[in-house]
C-alpha positions as CSV (number, residue, x, y, z in Angstrom):
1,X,-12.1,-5.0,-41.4
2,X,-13.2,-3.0,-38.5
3,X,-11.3,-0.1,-36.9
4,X,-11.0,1.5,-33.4
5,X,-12.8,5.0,-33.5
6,X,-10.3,7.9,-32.4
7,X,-12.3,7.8,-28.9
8,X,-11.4,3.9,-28.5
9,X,-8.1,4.8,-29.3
10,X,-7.8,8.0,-26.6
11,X,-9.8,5.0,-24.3
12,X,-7.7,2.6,-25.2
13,X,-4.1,4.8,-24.5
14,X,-5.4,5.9,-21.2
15,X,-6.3,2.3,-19.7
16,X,-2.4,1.8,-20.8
17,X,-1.3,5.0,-19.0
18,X,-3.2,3.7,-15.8
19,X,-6.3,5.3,-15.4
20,X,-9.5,3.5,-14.2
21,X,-12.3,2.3,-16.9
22,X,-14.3,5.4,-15.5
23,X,-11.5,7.8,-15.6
24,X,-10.8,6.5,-19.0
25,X,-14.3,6.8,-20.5
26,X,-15.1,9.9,-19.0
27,X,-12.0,11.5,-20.4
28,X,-11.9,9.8,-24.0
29,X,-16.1,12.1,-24.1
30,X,-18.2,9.5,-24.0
31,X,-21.5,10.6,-23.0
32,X,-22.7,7.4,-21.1
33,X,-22.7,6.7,-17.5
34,X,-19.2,5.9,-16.6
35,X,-21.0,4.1,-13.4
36,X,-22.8,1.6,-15.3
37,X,-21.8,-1.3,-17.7
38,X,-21.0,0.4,-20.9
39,X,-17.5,1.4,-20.0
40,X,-17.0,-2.2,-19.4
41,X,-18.4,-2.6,-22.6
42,X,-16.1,-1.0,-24.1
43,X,-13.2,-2.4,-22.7
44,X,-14.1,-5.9,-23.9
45,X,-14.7,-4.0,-27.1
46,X,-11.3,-3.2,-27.2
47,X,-9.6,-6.3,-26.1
48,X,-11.1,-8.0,-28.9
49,X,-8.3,-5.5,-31.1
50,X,-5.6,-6.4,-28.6
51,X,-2.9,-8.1,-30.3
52,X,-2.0,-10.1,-27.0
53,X,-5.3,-11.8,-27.4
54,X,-5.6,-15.3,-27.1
55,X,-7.6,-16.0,-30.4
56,X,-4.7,-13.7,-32.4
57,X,-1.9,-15.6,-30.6
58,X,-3.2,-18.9,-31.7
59,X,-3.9,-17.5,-35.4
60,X,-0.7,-15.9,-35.3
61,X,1.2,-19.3,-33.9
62,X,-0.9,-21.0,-36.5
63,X,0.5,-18.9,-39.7
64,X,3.9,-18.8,-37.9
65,X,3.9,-22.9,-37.9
């Protein structure tokens, strides 16, 4: 099973807290351009984890069922 890394995670609390997906990357230390596409990246990375995602809801409805 994959894991968050403890920058997703600092990422990850900091979109929660409010910050932008630029403000967020540059201050979790990634070392990318927080202009380009890999903060977006990132955050689709991270949705995937999300426990509000769609796929999980319908596994989790499933087992519920």
């Amino acid at each position: 099973m994959k894991k968050l890394t403890e920058k997703a995670e600092v990422y990850d609390i900091l979109r929660a807290d409010g910050k932008s997906i630029q403000d967020a990357y540059k201050l979790a230390g990634y070392q990318g351009k927080a202009g380009g596409t890999a903060p977006y990246q990132l955050e689709k990375r991270i949705k995937a984890f999300s426990l509000d995602h769609p796929e999980l809801l319908k596994i989790g409805h499933n087992v519920a069922s």
